[in-house]
C-alpha positions, 0 to 999 in steps of 0.5 A: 511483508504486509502489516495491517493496522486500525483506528476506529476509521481507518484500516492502514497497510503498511508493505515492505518489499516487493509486491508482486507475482512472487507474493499473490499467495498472501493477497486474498487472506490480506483483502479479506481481513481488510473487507472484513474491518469494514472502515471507510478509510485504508491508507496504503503505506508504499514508502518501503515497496521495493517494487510493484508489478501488474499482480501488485497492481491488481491487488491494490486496485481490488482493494480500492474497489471493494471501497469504493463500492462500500463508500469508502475511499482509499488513499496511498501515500509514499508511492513513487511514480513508478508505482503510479504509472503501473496504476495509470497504465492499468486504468485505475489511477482515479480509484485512489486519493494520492497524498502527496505531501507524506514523506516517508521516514527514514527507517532506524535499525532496532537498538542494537543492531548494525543494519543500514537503513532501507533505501526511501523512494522518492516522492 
């Protein structure tokens, strides 16, 4: 799941799950609205990514170009090393700002529900 939220500035994508081949369906619908906001900043929230692979990747990668290209900056903030590596591998570490000091929050089950809270990833 992929929510996106804005401020005047900032466009944030906040993903749950896995981001990978079996949700490339969603991802050009997803750029487009983010291109379309037009904002100089888009966090990408990665505390709750299950799991990323080499089309999540290129996805993230696509959207930090489009930035880029606009003078605009991307930052991810919760991505575990993993996440970093599959970037580092693909050539397009530099293409993002790593914030490095979020820590990701622990996810509370709506009231009245038993649910266990996701599992957090390192950072």
């Amino acid at each position: 799941m992929i929510e996106i939220a804005t401020s005047s500035t900032t466009t944030t994508l906040v993903i749950a799950g896995d981001l990978d081949l079996a949700e490339r369906d969603q991802f050009p619908e997803i750029a487009a609205r983010v291109v379309g906001l037009r904002r100089q900043l888009l966090v990408i929230d990665m505390c709750r990514v299950t799991f990323m692979d080499s089309t999540g990747a290129a996805f993230l990668i696509s959207l930090a170009d489009s930035g880029k290209r606009r003078g605009g900056a991307t930052v991810l903030r919760g991505a575990d090393e993993r996440d970093l590596f599959v970037l580092e591998v693909c050539g397009a570490l530099d293409l993002f700002r790593i914030d490095r000091d979020h820590r990701c929050e622990s996810a509370a089950p709506p009231t009245g529900t038993t649910s266990s809270p996701l599992p957090q990833r390192p950072v």
